[in-house]
C-alpha positions as CSV (number, residue, x, y, z in Angstrom):
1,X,50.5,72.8,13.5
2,X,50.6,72.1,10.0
3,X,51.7,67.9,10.5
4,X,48.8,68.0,13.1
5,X,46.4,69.0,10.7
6,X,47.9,66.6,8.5
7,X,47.7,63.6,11.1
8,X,44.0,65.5,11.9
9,X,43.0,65.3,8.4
10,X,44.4,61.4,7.5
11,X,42.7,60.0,10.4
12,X,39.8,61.6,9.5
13,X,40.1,60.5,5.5
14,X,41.2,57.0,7.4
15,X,38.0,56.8,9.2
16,X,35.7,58.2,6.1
17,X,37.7,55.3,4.0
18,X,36.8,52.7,7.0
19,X,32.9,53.8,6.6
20,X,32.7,53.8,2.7
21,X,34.1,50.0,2.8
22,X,32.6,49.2,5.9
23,X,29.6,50.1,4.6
24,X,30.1,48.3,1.1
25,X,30.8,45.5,2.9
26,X,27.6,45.6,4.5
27,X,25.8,46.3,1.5
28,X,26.9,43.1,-0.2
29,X,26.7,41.1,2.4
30,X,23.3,42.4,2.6
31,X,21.9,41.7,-0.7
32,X,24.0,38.6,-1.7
33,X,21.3,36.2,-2.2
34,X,20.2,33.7,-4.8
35,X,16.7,32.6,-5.6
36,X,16.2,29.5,-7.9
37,X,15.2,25.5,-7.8
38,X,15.8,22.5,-6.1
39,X,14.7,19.1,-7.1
40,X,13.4,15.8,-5.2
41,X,12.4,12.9,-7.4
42,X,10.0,10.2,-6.1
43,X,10.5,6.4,-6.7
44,X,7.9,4.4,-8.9
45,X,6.4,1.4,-6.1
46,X,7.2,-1.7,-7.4
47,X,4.2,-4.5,-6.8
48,X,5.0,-7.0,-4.1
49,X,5.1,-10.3,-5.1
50,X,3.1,-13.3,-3.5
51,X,4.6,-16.8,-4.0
52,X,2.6,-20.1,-2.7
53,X,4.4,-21.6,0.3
54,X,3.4,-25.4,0.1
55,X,5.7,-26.4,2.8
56,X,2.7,-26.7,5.2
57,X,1.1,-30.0,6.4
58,X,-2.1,-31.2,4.7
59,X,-5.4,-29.9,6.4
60,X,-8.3,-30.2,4.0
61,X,-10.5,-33.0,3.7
62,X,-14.5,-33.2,3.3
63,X,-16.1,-30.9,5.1
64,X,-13.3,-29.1,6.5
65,X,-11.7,-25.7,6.2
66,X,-8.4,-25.3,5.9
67,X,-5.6,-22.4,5.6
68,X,-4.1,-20.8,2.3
69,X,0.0,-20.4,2.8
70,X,2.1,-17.8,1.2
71,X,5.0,-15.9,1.2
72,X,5.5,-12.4,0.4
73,X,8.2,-10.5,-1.2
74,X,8.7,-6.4,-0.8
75,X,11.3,-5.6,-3.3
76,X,10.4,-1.1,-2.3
77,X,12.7,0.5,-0.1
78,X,10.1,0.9,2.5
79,X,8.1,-1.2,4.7
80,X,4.5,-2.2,3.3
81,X,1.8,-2.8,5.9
82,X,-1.3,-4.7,4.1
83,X,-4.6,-4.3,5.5
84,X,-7.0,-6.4,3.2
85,X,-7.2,-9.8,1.3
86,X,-9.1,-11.3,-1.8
87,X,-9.0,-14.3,-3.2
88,X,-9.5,-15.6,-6.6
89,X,-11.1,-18.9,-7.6
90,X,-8.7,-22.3,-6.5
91,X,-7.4,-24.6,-9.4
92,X,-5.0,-28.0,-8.9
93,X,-1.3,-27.3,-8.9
94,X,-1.6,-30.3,-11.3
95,X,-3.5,-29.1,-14.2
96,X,-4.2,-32.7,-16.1
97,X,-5.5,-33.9,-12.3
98,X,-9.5,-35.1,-12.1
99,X,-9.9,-32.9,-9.2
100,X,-10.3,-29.2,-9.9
101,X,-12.6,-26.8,-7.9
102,X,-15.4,-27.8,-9.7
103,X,-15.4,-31.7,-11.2
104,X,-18.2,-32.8,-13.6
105,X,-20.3,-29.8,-11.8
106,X,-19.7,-30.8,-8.4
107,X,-18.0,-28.0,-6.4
108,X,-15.2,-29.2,-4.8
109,X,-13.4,-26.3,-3.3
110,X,-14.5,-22.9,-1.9
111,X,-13.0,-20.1,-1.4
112,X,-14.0,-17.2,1.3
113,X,-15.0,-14.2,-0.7
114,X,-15.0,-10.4,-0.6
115,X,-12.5,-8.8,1.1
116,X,-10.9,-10.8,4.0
117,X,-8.8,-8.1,6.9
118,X,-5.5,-8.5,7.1
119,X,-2.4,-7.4,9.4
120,X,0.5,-7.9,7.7
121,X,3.6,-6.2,7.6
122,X,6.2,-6.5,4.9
123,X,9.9,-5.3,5.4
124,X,11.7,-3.0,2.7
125,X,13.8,-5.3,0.4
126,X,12.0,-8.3,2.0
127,X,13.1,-11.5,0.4
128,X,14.9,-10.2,-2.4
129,X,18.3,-11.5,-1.7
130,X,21.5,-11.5,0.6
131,X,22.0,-8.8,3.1
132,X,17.8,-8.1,3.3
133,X,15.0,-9.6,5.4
134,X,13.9,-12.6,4.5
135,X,10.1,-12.9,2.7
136,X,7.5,-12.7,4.8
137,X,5.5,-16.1,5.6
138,X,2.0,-15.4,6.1
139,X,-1.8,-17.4,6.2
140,X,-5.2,-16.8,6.1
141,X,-6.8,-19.6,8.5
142,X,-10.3,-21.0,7.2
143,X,-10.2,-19.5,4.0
144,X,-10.9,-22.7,1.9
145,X,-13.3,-24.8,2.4
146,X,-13.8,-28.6,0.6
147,X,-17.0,-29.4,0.4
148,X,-18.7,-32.9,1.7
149,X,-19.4,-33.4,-2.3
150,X,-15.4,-33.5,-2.6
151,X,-14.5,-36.2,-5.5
152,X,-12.2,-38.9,-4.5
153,X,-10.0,-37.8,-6.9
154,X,-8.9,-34.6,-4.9
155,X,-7.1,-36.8,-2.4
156,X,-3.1,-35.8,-2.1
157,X,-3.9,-32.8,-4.4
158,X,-2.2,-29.4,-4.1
159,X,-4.4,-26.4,-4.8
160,X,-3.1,-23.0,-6.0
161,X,-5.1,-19.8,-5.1
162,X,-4.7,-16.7,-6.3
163,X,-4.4,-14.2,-3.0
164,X,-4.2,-10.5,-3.7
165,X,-3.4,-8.3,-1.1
166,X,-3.9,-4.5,-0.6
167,X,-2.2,-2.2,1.8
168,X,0.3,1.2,1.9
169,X,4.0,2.0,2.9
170,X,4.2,1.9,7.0
C-alpha cells in the first residue's frame, strides 16, 4: 500500500509540478511585451527642372501666336502631376540681338499671363539618366503672341521664356 501511496503521491506532486510551470509559462508568455519607438523619415522634394526644347519648327511671325516648347525633368522618386502654368517675360536667346520683347519701346512679343491650366504628368526619375524615363516633352499652344509692330530685326530669332509650373506628387 505503501509504493501506491508513493506512486499516488508522485503523480500528484507530478501534476502540481506540471501546473506551477504550466502556469509560469503562461504567465510570461502573457506579459512578455515591449513598448517603445519606431521611426519613418520623409524625403526632402527636389524642384523639377524645366529646360527649353528648341527642336520645334518656327511658328511665329506678325500677328501670329505661336507655342512655347519645353522639356521637363523629375529627378523625386515619385510621379509629379502639374496642374497650372505661368510665364515670365520673353527675352532673345541671343542677348546682343536688336530684337528683344520690347525694341526702342515697341512691344514685340507677348506672353499669355496669369495662370495658364495645365495636365501634365511627370514620371519619378524622369530624364535623369540611364535606366529612368526619359524627360517629359511638353507645350503650351498660343501662349506667345508677336505683335503686328514686330521689328524686322526679330526675323530667325529664338526666344527664351521663363515657364513655371505648379503641381503635387500623383
Amino acid at each position: 500500500m505503501a509504493a501506491h501511496l508513493n506512486r499516488r503521491a508522485a503523480a500528484i506532486l507530478g501534476a502540481f509540478l506540471l501546473l506551477v510551470v504550466g502556469s509560469t509559462v503562461a504567465y510570461a508568455n502573457w506579459f512578455a511585451r515591449g513598448t517603445g519607438f519606431g521611426t519613418a523619415k520623409t524625403i526632402s522634394a527636389v524642384n523639377l527642372t524645366v529646360t527649353a526644347d528648341t527642336g520645334h519648327a518656327a511658328d511665329l511671325y506678325p500677328g501670329a501666336s505661336g507655342a512655347i516648347y519645353f522639356s521637363i525633368s523629375n529627378p523625386n522618386p515619385y510621379p509629379v502631376t502639374l496642374t497650372s502654368a505661368s510665364l515670365g517675360t520673353p527675352h532673345n536667346q541671343d542677348s546682343a540681338s536688336a530684337c528683344q520683347a520690347s525694341t526702342n519701346g515697341t512691344t514685340n512679343l507677348t506672353v499669355t499671363g496669369g495662370s495658364i491650366p495645365v495636365n501634365i504628368t511627370v514620371p519619378a526619375r524622369a530624364g535623369t539618366g540611364a535606366g529612368n524615363p526619359a524627360a517629359v516633352s511638353a507645350s503650351l499652344p498660343g501662349a506667345i503672341q508677336m505683335t503686328m509692330q514686330a521689328d524686322p530685326s526679330c526675323q530667325s530669332q529664338v526666344f527664351l521664356v521663363p515657364v513655371t509650373l505648379s503641381g503635387a506628387s500623383s
